[in-house]
C-alpha positions in Angstrom: 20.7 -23.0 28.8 24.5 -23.7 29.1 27.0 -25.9 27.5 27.6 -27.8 30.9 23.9 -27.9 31.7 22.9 -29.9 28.7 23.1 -33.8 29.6 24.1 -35.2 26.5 28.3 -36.9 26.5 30.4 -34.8 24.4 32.4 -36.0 21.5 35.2 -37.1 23.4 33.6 -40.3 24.4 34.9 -41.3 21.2 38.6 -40.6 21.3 40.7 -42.8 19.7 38.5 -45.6 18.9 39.3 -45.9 15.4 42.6 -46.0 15.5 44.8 -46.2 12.6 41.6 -45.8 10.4 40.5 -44.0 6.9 38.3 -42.2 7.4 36.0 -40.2 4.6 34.6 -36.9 5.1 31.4 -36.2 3.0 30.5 -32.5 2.5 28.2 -30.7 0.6 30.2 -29.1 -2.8 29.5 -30.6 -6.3 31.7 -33.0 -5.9 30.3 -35.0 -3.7 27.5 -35.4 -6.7 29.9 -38.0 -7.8 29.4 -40.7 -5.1 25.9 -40.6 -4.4 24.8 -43.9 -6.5 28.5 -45.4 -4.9 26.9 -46.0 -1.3 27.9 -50.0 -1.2 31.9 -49.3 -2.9 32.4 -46.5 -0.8 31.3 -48.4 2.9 33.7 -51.2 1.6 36.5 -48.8 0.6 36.7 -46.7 4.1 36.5 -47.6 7.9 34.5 -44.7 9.1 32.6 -42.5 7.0 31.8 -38.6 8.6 28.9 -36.9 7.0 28.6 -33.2 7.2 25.7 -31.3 7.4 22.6 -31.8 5.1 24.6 -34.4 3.0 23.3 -37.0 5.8 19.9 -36.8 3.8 21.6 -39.3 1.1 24.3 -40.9 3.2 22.6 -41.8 6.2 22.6 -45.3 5.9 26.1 -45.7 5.5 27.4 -43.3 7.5 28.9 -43.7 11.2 28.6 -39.7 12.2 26.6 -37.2 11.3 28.5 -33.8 12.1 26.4 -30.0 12.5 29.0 -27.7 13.4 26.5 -24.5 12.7 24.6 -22.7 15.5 21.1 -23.6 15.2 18.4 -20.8 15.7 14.9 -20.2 14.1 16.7 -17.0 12.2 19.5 -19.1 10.5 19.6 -21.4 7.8 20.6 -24.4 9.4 17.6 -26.3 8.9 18.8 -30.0 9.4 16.6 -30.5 12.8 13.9 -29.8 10.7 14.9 -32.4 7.9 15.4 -34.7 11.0 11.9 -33.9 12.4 10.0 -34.3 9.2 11.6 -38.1 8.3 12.8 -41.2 9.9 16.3 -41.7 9.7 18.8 -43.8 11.6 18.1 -43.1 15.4 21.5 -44.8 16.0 23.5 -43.6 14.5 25.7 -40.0 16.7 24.4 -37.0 15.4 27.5 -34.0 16.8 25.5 -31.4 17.1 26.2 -27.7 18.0 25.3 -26.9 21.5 23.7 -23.7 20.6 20.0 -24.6 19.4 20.6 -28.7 20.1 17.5 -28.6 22.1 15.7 -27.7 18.6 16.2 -31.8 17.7 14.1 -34.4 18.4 15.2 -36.2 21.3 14.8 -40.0 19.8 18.1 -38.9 17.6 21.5 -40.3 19.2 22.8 -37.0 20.1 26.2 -35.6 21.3 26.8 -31.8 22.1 29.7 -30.3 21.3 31.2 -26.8 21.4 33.8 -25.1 18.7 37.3 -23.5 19.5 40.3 -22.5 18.4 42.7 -23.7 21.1 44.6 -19.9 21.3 46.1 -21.7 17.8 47.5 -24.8 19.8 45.3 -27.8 19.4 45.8 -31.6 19.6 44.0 -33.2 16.7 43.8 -35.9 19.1 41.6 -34.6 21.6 38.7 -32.9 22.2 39.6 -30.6 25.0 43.0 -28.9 26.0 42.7 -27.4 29.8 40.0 -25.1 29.8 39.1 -25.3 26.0 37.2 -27.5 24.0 35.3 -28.2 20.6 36.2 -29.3 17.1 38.0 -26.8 16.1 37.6 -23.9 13.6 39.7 -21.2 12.3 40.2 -17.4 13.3 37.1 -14.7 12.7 37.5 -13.8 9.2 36.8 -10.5 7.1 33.2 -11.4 7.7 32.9 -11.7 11.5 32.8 -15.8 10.7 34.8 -18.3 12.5 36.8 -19.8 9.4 37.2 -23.3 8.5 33.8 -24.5 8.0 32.5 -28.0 8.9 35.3 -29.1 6.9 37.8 -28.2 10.0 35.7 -29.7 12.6 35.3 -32.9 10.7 38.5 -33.5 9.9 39.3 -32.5 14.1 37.3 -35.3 14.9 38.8 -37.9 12.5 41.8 -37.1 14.2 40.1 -37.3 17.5 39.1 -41.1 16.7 42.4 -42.0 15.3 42.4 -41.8 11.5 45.9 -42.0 9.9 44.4 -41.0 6.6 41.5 -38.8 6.1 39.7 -38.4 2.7 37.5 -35.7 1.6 34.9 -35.0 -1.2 32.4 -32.0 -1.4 35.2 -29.7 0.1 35.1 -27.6 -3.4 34.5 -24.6 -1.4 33.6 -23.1 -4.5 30.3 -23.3 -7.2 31.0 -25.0 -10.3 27.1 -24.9 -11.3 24.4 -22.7 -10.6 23.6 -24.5 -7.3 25.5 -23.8 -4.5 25.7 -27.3 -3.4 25.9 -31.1 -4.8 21.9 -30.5 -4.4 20.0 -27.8 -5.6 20.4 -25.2 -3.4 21.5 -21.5 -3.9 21.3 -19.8 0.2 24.4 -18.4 -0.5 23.7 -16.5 -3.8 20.1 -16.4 -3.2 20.3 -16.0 0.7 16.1 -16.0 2.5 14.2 -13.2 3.4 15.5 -14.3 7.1 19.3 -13.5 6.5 19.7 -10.4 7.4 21.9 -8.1 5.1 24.7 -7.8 7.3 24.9 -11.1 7.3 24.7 -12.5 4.0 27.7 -13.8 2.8 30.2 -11.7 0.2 29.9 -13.3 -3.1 33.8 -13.1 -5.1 35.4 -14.8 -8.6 38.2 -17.2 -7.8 40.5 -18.9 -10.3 41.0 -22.5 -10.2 42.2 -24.8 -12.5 42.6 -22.0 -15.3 38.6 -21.3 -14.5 37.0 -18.9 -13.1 34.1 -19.9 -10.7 32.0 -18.0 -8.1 32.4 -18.7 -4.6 32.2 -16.6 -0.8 34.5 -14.7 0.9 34.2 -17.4 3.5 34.9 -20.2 1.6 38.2 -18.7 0.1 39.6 -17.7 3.6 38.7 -20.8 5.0 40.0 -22.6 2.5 43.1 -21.1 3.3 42.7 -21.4 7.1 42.1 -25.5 6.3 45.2 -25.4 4.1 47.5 -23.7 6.5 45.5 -25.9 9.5 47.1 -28.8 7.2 50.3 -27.9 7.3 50.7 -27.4 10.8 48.8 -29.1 13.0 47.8 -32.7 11.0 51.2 -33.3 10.7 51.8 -37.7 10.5 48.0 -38.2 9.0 47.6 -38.3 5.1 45.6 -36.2 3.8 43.6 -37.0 0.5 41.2 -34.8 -1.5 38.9 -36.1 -3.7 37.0 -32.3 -4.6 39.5 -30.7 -7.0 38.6 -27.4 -5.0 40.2 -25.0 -3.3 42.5 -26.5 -0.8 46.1 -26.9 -1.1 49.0 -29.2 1.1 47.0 -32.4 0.1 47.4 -35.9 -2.1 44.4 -34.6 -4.9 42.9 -38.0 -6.6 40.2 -38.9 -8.5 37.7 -40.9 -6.4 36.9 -43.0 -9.0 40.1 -44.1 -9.6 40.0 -44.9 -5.6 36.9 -46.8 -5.7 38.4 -49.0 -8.5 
């Protein structure tokens, strides 16, 4: 099965049709533990809300995308078409999906392929595809043979693909400030399954922040510096707010509570 083969629209069908929007990006750090009983203030508070990953399981019904960046294959640990298969969530809402492994989701979900590039290091937040490339876009292969960037990147591509001129993030700690490894209990990265292979479980380092030291991967910091830098150059004109206290620099840091007031 190819990219092109698959009859599903890409992500572009949605260019620039929230335009001049704030947009929030929910991921999967500890921070994001903040907001869950906050459903009702935070859909009055924001124009389009992105969910990441498995944070869909508690944001569903007020999101308006649900974002898997990650390959899916029955040796990885992406497991949300199986969280998908086993419940009945929102069948309307577009679930962006990795092309590699989409045929793994049950087809009564609204879904929408999409691919992942780096656009030779010139993209246009604004679109999905430059010439011959396309995708939400992620960082250069890191110390670990990973594209950098994590869902965070592509997110925060396509709110600049649907027109945000501010973006807002929470669970982008990219770091673990408990003994879970996400805002739910979780530990795959310090406790990866019997099906990650060795060489491909993720480096576990300390990293200082805020006068603490915390655990985190070797992922997370690079691509916490590949977001950072990504900032700098290439979202240029759209405010950028983080609500995580983690480890990306170049943005407006604030307290979402003090937001949500």
């Amino acid at each position: 099965m190819s990219y092109e083969s698959i009859q599903l629209p890409k992500p572009s069908v949605f260019e620039g049709t929230a335009l001049n929007s704030n947009v929030l990006i929910i991921a999967s750090g500890h921070s994001t533990k903040s907001i869950v009983d906050k459903k009702d203030q935070l859909r009055k508070h924001f124009d389009k809300i992105i969910v990441c990953n498995y944070a869909f399981e508690f944001f569903d019904e007020i999101a308006d995308f649900h974002i898997v960046a990650e390959k899916t294959s029955k040796t990885s640990t992406n497991y949300v078409y199986k969280k998908l298969s086993e419940g009945n969530f929102r069948t309307d809402l577009p679930r962006i999906v990795n092309w590699k492994g989409i045929e793994m989701y049950p087809e009564r979900y609204n879904l929408i392929k999409t691919a992942r590039s780096n656009f030779g290091g010139k993209p246009d937040i604004r679109k999905y595809a430059i010439g011959s490339n396309e995708g939400l876009l992620i960082g250069d292969v890191g110390s670990q043979s990973f594209s950098l960037g994590s869902i965070l990147l592509c997110a925060m591509h396509f709110a600049g693909m649907i027109g945000a001129s501010s973006i807002y993030m929470i669970g982008a700690d990219l770091c673990f400030k408990d003994e879970y490894d996400h805002f739910y209990k979780d530990s795959v990265y310090r406790e990866p399954p019997k099906i990650v292979k060795k060489k491909n479980a993720h480096k576990i380092i300390d990293v200082d922040l805020s006068g603490k030291t915390y655990k985190t991967t070797l992922f997370f910091k690079e691509s916490a510096e590949c977001i950072s830098s990504s900032i700098a150059t290439f979202f240029k004109g759209i405010r950028i707010v983080d609500f995580s206290d983690g480890l990306i620099v170049g943005t407006d840091k604030q307290r979402i509570a003090e937001h949500l007031k």
